[in-house]
C-alpha positions as CSV (number, residue, x, y, z in Angstrom):
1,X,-4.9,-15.3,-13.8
2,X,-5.4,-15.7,-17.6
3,X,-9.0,-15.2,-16.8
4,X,-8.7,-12.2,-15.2
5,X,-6.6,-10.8,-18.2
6,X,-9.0,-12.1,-20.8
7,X,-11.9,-10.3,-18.6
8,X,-9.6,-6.6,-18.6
9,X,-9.1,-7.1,-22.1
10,X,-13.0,-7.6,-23.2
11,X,-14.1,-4.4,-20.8
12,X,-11.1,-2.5,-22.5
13,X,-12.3,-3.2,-26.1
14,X,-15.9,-2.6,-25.2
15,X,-15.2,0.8,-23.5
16,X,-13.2,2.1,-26.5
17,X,-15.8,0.7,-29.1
18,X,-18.7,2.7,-27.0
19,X,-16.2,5.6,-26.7
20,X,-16.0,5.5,-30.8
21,X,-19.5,4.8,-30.9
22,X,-20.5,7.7,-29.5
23,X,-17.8,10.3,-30.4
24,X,-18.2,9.7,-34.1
25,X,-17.6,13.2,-35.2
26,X,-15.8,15.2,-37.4
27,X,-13.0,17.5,-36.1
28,X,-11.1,19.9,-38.1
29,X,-7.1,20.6,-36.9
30,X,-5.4,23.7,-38.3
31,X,-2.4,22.0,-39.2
32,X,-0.8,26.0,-40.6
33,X,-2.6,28.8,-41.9
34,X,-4.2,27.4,-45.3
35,X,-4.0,23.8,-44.1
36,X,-6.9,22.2,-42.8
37,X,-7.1,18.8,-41.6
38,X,-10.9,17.0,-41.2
39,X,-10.5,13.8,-39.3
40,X,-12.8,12.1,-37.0
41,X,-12.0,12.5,-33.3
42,X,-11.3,8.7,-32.3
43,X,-8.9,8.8,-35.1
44,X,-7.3,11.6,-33.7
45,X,-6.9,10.4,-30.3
46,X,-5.4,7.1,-31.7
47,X,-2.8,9.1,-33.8
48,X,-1.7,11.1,-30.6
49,X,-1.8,8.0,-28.2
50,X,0.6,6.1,-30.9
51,X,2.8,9.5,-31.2
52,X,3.5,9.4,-27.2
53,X,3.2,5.5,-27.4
54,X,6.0,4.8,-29.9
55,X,9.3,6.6,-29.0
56,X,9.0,4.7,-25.6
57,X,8.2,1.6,-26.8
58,X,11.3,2.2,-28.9
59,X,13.3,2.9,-26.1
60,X,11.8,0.1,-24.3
61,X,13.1,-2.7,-27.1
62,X,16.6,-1.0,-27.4
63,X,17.4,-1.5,-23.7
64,X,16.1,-4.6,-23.7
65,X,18.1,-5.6,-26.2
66,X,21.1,-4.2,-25.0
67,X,20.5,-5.5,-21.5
68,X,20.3,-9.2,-23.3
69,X,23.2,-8.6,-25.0
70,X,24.9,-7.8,-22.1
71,X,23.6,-10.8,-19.9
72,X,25.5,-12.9,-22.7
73,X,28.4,-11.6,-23.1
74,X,28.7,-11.7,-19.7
75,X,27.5,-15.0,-19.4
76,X,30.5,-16.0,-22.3
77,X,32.9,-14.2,-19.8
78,X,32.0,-16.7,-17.4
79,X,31.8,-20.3,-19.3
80,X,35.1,-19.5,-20.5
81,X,36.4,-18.6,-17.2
82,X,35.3,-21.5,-15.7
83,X,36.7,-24.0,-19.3
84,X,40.0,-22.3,-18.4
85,X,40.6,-23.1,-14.9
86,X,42.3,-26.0,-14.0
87,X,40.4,-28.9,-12.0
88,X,41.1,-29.7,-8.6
89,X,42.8,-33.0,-7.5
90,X,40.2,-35.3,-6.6
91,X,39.8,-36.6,-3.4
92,X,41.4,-40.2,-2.5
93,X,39.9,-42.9,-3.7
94,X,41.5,-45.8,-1.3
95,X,39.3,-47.0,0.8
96,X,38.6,-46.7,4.1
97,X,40.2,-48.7,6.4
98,X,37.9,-50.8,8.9
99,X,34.8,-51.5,6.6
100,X,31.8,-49.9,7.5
101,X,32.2,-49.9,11.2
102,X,29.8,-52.2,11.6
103,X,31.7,-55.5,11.9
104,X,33.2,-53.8,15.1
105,X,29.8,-54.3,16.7
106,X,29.8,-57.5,19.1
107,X,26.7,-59.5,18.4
108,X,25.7,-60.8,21.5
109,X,24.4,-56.7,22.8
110,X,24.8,-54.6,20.8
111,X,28.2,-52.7,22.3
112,X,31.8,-52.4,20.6
């Protein structure tokens, strides 16, 4: 499976260098009326693929992190539930009577 990832990786790098390769141009955004902005077009769609990118990513860690946080103080919840209980009795320990039931067994064939 690592393979396969390593592979989708390469042909993803390789088909964004070509794409930069051959879109190597300037473009000029009209940020207001006197402002002018000349950047090169990859650049550009990197800036607005990070914009989109980042505020769910963001969103993405903090539940995460709150689902985690969560999980353990749930998971406190219940060691402490379980310290604070009292054990049961254990079970007797006398033996039982008659051995192992096997010196009931005649010899001679085999039947009690």
């Amino acid at each position: 499976m690592k393979i396969i990832r390593s592979v989708l990786w390469v042909v993803i790098i390789v088909a964004l260098a070509l794409f930069t390769a051959f879109n190597w141009t300037a473009v000029d955004i009209r940020i207001w009326e006197g402002l002018v902005l000349e950047t090169k077009l990859p650049v550009l769609i990197l800036v607005a693929f990070l914009l989109g990118y980042g505020p769910m990513w963001l969103t993405h860690r903090t539940t995460v992190w709150r689902l985690k946080r969560r999980i353990s103080s749930l998971e406190a919840s219940q060691r402490s539930l379980i310290a604070s209980q009292t054990p049961a009795e254990p079970a007797s320990t006398r033996p039982v009577s008659g051995g192992t039931g096997l010196d009931s067994i005649d010899t001679k064939d085999g039947r009690p």
